[in-house]
C-alpha positions in Angstrom: 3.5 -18.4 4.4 7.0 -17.9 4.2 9.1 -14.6 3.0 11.9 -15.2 0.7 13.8 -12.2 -0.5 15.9 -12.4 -3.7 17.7 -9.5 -6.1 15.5 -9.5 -9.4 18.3 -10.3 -11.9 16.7 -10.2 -15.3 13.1 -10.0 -17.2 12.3 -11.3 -20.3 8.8 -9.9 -21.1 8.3 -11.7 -24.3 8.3 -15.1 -22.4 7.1 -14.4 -19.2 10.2 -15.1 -17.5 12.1 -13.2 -14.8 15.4 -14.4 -13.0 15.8 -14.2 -8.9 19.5 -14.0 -7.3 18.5 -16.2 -3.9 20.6 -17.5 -1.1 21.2 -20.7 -0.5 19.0 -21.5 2.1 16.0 -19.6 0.3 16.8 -21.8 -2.5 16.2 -25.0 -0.1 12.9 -24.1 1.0 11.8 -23.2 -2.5 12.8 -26.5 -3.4 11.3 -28.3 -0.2 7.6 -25.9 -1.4 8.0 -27.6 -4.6 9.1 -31.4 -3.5 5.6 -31.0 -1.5 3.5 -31.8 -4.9 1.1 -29.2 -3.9 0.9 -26.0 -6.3 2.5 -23.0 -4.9 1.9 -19.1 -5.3 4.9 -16.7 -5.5 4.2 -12.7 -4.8 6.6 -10.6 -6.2 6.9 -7.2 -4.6 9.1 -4.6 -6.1 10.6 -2.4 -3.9 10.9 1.4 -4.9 14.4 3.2 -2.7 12.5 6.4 -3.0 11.1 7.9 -0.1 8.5 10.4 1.4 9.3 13.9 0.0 8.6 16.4 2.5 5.4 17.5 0.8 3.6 14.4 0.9 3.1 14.4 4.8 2.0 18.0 4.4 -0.5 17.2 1.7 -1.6 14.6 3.7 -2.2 16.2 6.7 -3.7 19.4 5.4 -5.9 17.0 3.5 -7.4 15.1 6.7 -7.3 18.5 8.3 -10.1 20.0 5.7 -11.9 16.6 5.8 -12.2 16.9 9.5 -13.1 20.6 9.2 -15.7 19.3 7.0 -17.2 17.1 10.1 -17.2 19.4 13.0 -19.1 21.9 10.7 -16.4 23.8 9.5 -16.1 25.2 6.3 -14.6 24.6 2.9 -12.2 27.0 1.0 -14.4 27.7 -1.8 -17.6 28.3 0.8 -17.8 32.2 0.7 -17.8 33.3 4.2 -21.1 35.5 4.8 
């Protein structure tokens, strides 16, 4: 398996189509894939510039945190304590 990258330049939903900005040398082993005769599969991954807000590892960890409290014979929050 190989790993291109390539800047996603247009998509045309109503034919299926999408346009890739590659470099050269990306476009050369595409082409060397293809001269092969053998069918290839392309993923497409889109990449999202957003990160991790600072709640998310909170949640997370307060999460695994009640989950593990559940194991060791903790309690849960709505358990009425006796």
């Amino acid at each position: 398996m190989t790993e291109l990258f390539a800047k996603l330049n247009k998509v045309d939903p109503n034919k299926g189509l999408i346009t890739l900005q590659l470099s050269t040398d990306d476009i050369n082993t595409l082409e060397k894939y293809h001269a092969s005769g053998q069918q290839q599969v392309v993923s497409l991954i889109a990449s999202d510039e957003n990160g991790v807000s600072a709640q998310q590892p909170k949640f997370a960890f307060a999460l695994l945190h009640d989950i593990w409290w559940s194991q060791v014979g903790g309690y849960w929050i709505e358990t009425p304590k006796r």
